[in-house]
C-alpha positions in Angstrom: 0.0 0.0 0.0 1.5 3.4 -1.4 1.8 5.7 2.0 0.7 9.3 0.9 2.9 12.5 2.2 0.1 13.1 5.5 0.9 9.3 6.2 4.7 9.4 6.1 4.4 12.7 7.8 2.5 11.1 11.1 4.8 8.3 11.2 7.8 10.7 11.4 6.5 12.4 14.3 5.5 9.3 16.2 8.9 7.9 15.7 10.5 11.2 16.9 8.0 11.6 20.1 9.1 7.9 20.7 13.1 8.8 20.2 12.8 11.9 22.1 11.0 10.4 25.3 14.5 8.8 25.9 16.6 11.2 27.1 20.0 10.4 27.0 19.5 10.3 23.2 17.7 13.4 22.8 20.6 15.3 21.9 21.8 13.0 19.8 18.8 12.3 17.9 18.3 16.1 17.3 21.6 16.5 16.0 21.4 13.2 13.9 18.4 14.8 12.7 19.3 18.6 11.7 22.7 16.7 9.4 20.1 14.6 7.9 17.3 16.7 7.1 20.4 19.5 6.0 21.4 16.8 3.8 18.2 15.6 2.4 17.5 19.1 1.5 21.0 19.7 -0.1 20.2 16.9 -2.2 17.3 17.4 -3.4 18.0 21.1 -3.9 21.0 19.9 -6.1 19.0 17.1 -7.8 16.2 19.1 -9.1 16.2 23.1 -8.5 12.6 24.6 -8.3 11.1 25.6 -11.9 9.9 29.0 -10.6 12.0 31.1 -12.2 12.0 29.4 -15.7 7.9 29.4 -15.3 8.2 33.6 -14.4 10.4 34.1 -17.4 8.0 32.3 -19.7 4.9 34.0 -18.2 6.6 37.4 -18.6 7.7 36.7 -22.7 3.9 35.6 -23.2 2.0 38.5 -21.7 4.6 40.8 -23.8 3.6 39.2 -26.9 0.6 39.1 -26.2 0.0 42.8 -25.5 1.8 43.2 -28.4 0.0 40.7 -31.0 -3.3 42.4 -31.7 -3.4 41.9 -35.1 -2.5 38.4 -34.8 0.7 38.6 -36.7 2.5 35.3 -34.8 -0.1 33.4 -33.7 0.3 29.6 -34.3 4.0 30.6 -32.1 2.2 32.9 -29.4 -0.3 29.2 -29.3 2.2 26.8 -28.8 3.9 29.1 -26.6 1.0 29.3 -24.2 0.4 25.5 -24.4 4.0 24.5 -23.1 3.6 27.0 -20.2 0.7 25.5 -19.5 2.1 22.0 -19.8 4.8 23.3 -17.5 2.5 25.0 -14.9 0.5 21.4 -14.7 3.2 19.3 -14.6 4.9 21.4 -11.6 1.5 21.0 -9.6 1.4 17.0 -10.2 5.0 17.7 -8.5 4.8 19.5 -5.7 1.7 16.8 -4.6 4.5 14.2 -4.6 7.2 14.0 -1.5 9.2 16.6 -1.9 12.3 14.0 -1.8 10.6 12.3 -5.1 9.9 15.6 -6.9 11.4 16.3 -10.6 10.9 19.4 -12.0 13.2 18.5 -14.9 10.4 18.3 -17.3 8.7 21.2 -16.0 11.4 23.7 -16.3 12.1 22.0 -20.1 8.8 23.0 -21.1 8.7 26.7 -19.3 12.7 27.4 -21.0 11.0 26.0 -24.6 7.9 28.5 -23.8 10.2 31.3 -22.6 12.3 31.1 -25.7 9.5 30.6 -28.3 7.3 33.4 -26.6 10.7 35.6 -27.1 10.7 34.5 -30.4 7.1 35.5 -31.0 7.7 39.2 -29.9 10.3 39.5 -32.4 8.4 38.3 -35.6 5.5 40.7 -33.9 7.2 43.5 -34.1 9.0 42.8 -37.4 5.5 42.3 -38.9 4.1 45.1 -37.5 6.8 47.4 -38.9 6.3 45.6 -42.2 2.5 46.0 -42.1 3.2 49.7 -40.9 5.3 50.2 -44.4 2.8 48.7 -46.2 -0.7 50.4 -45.2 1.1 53.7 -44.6 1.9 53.1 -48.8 -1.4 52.3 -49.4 -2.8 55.3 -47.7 -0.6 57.4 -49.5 -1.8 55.6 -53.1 -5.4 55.9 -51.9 -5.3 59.8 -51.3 -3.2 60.4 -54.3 -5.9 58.4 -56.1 -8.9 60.3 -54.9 -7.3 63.6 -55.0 -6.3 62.5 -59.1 -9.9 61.3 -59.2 -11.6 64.8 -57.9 -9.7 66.8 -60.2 -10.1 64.8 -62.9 -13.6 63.9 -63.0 -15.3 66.6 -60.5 -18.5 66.4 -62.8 -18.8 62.6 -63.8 -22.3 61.8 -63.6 -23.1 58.8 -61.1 -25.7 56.4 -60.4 -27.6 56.7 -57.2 -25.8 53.6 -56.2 -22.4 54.7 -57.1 -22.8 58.0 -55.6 -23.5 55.7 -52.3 -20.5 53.6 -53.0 -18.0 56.5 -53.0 -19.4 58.1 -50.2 -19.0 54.6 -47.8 -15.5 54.4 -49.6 -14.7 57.4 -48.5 -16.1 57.0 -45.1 -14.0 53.8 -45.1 -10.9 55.5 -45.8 -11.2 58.1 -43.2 -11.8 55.4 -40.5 -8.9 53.7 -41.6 -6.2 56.7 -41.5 -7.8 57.1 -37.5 -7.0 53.8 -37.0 -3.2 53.9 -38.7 -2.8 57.3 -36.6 -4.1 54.8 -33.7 -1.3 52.1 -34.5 -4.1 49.9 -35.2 -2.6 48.7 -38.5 -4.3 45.9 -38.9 -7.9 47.5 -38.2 -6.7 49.9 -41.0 -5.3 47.3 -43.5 -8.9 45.7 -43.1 -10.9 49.6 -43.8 -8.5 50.5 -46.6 -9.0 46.7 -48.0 -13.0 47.8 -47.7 -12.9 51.4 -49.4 -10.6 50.5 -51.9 -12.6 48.1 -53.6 -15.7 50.6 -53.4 -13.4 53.7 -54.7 -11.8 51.9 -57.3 -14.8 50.4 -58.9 -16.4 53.8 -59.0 -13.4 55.6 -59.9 -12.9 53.1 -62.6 -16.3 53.6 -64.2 -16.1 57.0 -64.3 -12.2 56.9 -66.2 -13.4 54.9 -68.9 -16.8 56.8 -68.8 -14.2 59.9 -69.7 -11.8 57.7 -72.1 -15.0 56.7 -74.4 -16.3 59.9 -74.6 -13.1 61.3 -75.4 -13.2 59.7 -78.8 -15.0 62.1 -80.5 -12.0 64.2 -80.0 -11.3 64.9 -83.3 -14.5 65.8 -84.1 -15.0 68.1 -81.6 -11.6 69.5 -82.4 -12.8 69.6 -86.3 -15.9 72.0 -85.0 -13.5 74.4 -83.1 -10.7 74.6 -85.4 -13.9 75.8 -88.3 -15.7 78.1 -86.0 -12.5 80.1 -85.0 -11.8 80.2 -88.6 -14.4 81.9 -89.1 -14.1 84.4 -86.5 -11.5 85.4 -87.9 -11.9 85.8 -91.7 -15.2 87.1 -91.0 -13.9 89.4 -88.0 -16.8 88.2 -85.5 -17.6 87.0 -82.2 -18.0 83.7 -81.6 -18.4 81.6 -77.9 -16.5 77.9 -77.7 -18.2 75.9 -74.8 -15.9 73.2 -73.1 -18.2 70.9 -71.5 -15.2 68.8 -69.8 -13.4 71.8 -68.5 -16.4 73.9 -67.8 -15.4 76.9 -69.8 -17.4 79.5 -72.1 -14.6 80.9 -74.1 -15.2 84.3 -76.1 -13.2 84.5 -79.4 -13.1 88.1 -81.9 -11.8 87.8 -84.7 -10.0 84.3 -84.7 -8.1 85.5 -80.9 -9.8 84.4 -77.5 -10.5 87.4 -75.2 -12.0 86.2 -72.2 -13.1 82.4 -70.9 -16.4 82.4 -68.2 -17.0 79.5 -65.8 -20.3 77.7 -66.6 -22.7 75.0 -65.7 -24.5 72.2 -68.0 -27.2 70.3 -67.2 -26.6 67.0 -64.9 -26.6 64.5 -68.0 -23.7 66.5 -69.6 -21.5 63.5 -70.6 -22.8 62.7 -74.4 -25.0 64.6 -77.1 -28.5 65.3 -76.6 -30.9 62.8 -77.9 -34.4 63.9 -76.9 -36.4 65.8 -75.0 -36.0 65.5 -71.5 -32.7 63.6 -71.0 -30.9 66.6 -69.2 -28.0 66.6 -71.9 -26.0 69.5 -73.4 -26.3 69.4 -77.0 -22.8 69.3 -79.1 -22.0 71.1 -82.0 -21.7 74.6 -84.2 -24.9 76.8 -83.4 -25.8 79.9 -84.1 -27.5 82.4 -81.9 -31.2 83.0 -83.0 -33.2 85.0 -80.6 -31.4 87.2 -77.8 -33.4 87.2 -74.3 -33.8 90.1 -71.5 -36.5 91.2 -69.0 -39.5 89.5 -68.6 -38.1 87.0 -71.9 -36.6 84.7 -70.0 -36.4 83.3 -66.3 -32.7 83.4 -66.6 -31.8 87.4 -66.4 -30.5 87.1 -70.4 -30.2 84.6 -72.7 -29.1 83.6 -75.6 -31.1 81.4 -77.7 -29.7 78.6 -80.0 -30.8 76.7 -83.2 -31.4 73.6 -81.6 -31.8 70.9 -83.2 -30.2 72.1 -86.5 -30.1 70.0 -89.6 -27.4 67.7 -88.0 -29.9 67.3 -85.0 -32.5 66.2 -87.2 -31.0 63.5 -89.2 -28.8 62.0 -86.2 -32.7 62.3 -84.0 -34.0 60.5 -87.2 -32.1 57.6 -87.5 -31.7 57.2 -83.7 -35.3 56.0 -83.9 -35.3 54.5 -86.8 -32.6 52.1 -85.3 -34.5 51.9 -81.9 -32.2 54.1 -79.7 -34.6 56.2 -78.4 -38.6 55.8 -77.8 -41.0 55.9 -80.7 -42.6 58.8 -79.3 -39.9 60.9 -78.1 -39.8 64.4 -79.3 -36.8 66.1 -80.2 -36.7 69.1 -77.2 -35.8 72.6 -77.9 -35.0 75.9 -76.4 -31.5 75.3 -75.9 -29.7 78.6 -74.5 -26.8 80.3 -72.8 -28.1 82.5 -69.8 -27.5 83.9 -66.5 -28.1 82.6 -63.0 -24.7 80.8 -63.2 -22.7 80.4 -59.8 -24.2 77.7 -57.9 -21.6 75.6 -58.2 -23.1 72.6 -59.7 -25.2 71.4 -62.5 -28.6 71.7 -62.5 -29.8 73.3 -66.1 -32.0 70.4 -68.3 -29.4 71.0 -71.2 -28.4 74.8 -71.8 -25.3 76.9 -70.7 -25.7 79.0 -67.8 -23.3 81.7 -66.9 -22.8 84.0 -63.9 -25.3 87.2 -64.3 -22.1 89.7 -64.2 -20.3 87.3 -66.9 -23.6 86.6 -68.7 -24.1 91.2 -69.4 -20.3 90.8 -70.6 -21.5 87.7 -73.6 -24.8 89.1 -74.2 -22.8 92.7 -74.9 -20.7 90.7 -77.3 -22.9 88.6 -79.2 -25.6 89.6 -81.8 -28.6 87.3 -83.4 -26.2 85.0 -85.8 -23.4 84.4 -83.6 -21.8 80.9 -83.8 -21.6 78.9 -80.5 -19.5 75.5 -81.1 -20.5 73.7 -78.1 -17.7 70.5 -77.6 -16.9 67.5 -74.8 -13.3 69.1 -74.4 -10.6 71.3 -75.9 -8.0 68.7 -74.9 -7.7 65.1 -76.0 -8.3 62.6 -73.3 -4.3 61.4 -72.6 -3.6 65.3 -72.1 -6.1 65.9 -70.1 -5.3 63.1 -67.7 -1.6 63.8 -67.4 -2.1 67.1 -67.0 -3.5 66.6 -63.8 
């Protein structure tokens, strides 16, 4: 029968109470006793040392990694770190229930030394993966502001879809959060908001460049129309207005040399020629000034009206629905204009030009019933216009 330490302990002090009731070998026994237990202890001191200061050591390396390790960066290490120490911790309880003259912590301070070390280990690839992931979302951040700053400039006035308009907005919601959180040395948290906007801003952003780049294609064209009207101006020795839709610009040319170039506003549809009535689009073209507006004319302070839809109008309206591109019924639409009441900052006509009421006296002044107006997508090509930016 296996005695357990209370048991070995009782029969130790019977045998002493017994020993000592002698007297003659009282001091004896007591000195007998004090060598052994001074040896016993020396022994066992030598034989297995107590685990405690391998188990702080380990504890210490795993609460520094894992105060450090909040975005996970060593974790399978950080894991089997923790499960040694906790091998260790068990196994040194199991010991210290035995006799203390049987007790081994051999084992126990193995597997706190191998937790120790691979905890140590853990704060090191922590840190050297935060500074990576530091390098690497503070790159990203810069690319993403770079990107919507590009983006703003470029293509201020690109008209969105409801949805779209949404999308940018959470992307850019997104990307604020996750600068807050960089500025918070939460990379991770940012990696995972800038992973989140991106994919909202570029798929927007996208859209609208090669919205632009299409568009752009009737470059030569457009440049065709400006190249003739100024001609004119100038053999002729008139005025004539060229209307950037792109750039936002109402340009005032007499006699072949531009004088003066106005800020304006289209309508919100501005991106392509007009079709039909009603689909908020700037018509593109040459066009000539038929009716001049004032007073109780127009709603618009002054106004310039144009010959919309020409001849070219006509034809292209024509055989738009004969080839099904626009409804059976649709009507062509009309009173096309440049007026006043300019200066709000956006767009917001249903297809004509407006112009600031102080810039609008200044055009009206300068241009009489049979003026041309060449009305274009942009003065510039589209790889011009995007570097130049």
């Amino acid at each position: 029968m296996r005695f357990s330490q209370q048991r070995w302990m009782l029969l130790g002090k019977l045998i002493f109470q017994h020993l000592m009731s002698n007297p003659p070998l009282k001091w004896s026994i007591t000195i007998l006793v004090m060598l052994l237990t001074a040896t016993v202890i020396i022994l066992y001191l030598i034989k297995s040392p107590s685990p405690e200061e391998q188990l702080g050591l380990a504890r210490q390396n795993i609460t520094t990694a894992l105060k450090a390790n909040s975005g996970q960066y060593a974790q399978s290490s950080l894991d089997e770190a923790t499960r040694l120490y906790d091998s260790a911790m068990t196994l040194w309880q199991l010991e210290n229930e035995r006799i203390f003259l049987f007790r081994n912590y051999d084992l126990t301070r193995s597997y706190a030394e191998r937790a120790g070390l691979l905890a140590e280990a853990s704060v090191k690839e922590i840190n050297a993966a935060q500074a990576k992931l530091k390098s690497e979302v503070s790159l990203q951040i810069s690319r993403m502001q770079d990107h919507l700053t590009a983006y703003q400039q470029r293509y201020p006035h690109i008209p969105l879809k409801a949805k779209q308009v949404s999308d940018l907005a959470l992307g850019k919601i997104l990307f604020d959060q996750a600068r807050s959180a960089f500025q918070k040395e939460n990379y991770p948290e940012s990696k995972r908001k800038l992973d989140s906007a991106s994919l909202l801003i570029y798929t927007v952003t996208t859209y609208a460049e090669h919205t632009i780049e299409n568009y752009m294609k009737a470059f030569p064209e457009w440049n065709q129309w400006v190249n003739t009207t100024i001609e004119e101006s100038r053999k002729q020795k008139k005025t004539c207005l060229v209307v950037d839709k792109y750039a936002r610009t109402c340009q005032v040319y007499k006699n072949g040399r531009l004088q003066k170039t106005y800020t304006s506003e289209l309508s919100s549809n501005w991106i392509g020629d007009k079709h039909h009535q009603g689909d908020k689009s700037t018509p593109e073209g040459i066009y000539r000034v038929v009716r001049k507006k004032a007073g109780t004319d127009t709603r618009y302070y002054k106004a310039l009206l144009l010959d919309y839809p020409n001849e070219a109008d006509k034809i292209r309206f024509a055989q738009n629905k004969k080839n099904g591109l626009i409804q059976p019924n649709a009507a062509i639409g009309g009173l096309i204009e440049v007026h006043g009441h300019g200066g709000k900052g956006t767009d917001w006509t249903d297809g004509c030009i407006a112009l600031h009421n102080d810039d609008m006296d200044a055009v009206y002044d300068q241009c009489p019933v049979g003026t041309s107006i060449v009305i274009v997508g942009s003065l510039v090509p589209f790889q011009t216009l995007i570097s130049s930016k």
